[in-house]
N, C-alpha and C positions, 0 to 999 in steps of 0.2 A: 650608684644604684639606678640611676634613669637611662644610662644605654640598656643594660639589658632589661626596663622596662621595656624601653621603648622598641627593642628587637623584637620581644614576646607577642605586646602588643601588636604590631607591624605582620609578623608571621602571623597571629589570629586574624588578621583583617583581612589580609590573603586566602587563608583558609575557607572564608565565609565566602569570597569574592569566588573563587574557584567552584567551592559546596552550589555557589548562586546558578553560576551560570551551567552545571550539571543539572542542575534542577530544573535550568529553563532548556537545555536538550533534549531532556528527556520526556519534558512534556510537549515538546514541539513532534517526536518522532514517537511516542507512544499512541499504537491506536487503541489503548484502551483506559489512554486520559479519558475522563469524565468531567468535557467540555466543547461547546461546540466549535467548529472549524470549519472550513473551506477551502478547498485544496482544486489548483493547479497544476496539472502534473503530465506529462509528453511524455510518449516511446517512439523512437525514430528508430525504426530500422531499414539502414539501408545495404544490407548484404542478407538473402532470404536463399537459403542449401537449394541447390540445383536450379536458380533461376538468379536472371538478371534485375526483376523488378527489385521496389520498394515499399514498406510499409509506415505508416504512421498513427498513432493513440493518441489524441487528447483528450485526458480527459476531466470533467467536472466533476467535483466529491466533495457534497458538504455529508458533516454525521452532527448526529443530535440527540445531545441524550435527557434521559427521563428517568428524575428522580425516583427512586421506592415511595410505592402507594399502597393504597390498601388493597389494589387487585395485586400487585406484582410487587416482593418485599426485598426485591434485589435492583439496582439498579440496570437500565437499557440504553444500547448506544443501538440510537438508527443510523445507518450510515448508505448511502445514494449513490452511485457511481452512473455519469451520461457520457460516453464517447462518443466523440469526433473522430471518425475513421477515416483512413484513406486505404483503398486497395486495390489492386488490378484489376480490371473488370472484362470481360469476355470479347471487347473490341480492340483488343490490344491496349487500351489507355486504362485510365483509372478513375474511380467513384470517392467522391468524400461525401459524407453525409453522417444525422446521426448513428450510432449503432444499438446494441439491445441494452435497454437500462438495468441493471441489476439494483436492488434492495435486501439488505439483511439490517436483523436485528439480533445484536449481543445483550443476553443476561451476563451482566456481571457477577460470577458467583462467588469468586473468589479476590477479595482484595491486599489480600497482608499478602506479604513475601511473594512467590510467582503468583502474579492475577493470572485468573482466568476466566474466559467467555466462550458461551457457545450458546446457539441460535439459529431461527431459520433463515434461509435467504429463495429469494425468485429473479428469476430474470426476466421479463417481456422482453416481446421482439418487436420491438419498436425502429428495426433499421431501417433508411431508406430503399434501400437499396438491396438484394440477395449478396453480394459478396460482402456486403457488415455489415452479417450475423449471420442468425440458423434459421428463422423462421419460427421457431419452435420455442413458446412457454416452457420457463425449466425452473423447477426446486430443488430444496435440498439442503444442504446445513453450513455453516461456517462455526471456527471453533480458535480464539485465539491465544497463545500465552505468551506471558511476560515476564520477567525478571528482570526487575531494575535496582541500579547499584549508580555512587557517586562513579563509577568507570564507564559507564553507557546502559543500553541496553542487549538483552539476547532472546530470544523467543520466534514465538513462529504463525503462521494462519495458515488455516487448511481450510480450502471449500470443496465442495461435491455437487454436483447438482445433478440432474436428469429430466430430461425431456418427457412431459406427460400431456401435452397439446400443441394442436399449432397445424400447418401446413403440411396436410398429408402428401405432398410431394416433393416436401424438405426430409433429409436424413435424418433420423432418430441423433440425438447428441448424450451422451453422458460424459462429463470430464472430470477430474480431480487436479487441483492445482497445492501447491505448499510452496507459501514463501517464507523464508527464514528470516530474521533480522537478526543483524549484528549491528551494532551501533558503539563505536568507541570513542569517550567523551576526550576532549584538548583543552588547552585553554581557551578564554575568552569566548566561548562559545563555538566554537567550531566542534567538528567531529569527523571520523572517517565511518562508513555503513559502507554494508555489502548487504542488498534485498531482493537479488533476483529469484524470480517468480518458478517453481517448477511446473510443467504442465503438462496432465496425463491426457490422450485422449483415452476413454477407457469405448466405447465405441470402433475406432479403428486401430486398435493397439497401437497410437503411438507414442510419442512425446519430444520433450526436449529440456534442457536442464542446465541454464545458465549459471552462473559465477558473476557478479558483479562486486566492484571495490571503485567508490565515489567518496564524494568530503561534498561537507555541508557546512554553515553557518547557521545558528538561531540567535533570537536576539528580543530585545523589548523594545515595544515602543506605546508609552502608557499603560495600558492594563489587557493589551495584546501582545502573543508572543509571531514572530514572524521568523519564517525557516526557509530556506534558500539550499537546492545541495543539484549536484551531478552526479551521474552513477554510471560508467561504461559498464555495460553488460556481454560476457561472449558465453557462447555455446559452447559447455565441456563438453556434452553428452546430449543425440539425438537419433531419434528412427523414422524417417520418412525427409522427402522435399518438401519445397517449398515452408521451409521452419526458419526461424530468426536465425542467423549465424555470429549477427553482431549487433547489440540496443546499445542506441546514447537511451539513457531516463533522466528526465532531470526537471523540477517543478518548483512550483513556491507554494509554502502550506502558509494559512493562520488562524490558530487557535486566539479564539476569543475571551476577552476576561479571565485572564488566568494569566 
């Protein structure tokens, strides 16, 4: 009778071990855990349709959320995005500096089964420099969903935004972007995602619309969870030059207490 305790047993401690480290993926690559984090995160590209230059993103992202109060009886995730740009700049060479800070805030409205979030977002043009950014103050909404399961995650964020101030001798800008998450849980923490970004100019009619497939690891260390991944990203689908034709993305997130 104590082998096949001890196989049951054995197989349940596995279960749990596996269940764990699902749990800890998922809250590593969910942006719509309700917890704060700090994210690390580069886009290198260096293949841009119809030119020889290169581009490069880093950028800094902490988000921060706010329990339900008595103003607002849903929970909010602020979330902060500052890039470090590099781009071609009109002398033949290139500019790094910072670029335009976006901020949005998610109502979490919905928690059970697919969460959902939507909220507004702004961007100030806080670049150094005219080639990153617009010049141009922009609003406009973000809206996230989720579906999380012991096999990963799937879901998506869309933002919108439009230019309603700023430098009357910078272009008007309105864009839509949608990025998709796929996130498929492994063992031991690891995982395979594909998140590239889609992005409309709706301004110049154009866009571009990668496909990306990377592996990550997440992991504990104390009562933080820490996430490590790579993501080659290429361009299925695009209209116009100088657009991404090929992104490394690849960063280190850490969600805090949790």
């Amino acid at each position: 009778m104590r082998l096949p305790l001890l196989l049951s047993a054995t197989l349940l401690c596995n279960d749990v071990v596996l269940a764990d480290n699902a749990e800890v993926a998922n809250k590593a690559n969910n942006p719509l855990n309700v917890a704060p984090s700090l994210n690390f995160q580069d886009y290198y590209t260096p293949e841009l349709y119809g030119s020889d230059a290169h581009t490069n993103d880093f950028l800094v992202r902490g988000t921060l959320p706010i329990l339900p109060n008595d103003l607002v009886g849903v929970p909010q995730i602020l979330r902060v995005t500052a890039p470090v740009s590099t781009r071609p700049d009109p002398h033949q060479g290139y500019s790094t500096g910072l670029g335009d800070i976006n901020l949005f805030d998610i109502f979490l409205l919905k928690q059970q089964g697919v969460q959902l979030g939507v909220g507004p977002l702004i961007t100030a043009p806080t670049a150094e420099f005219d080639e990153l950014g617009t010049g141009k103050w922009q609003g406009g909404l973000a809206a996230v969903a989720i579906d999380s399961s012991p096999r990963g995650l799937i879901g998506g964020l869309v933002q919108w935004q439009k230019s309603f101030a700023g430098d009357d001798q910078r272009d008007d800008v309105e864009s839509a972007t949608f990025q998709p998450f796929f996130i498929h849980n492994l063992p031991k923490g690891w995982y395979l995602r594909s998140t590239g970004t889609w992005t409309f100019d709706l301004e110049k009619d154009t866009y571009y619309i990668p496909v990306g497939l990377g592996a990550g690891k997440a992991w504990k260390a104390g009562t933080n969870i820490f996430n490590a991944f790579i993501e080659p990203q290429w361009t299925a689908f695009h209209d116009d030059d100088g657009l991404p034709q090929f992104t490394v993305f690849a960063g280190i997130n850490v969600t805090f207490g949790k």
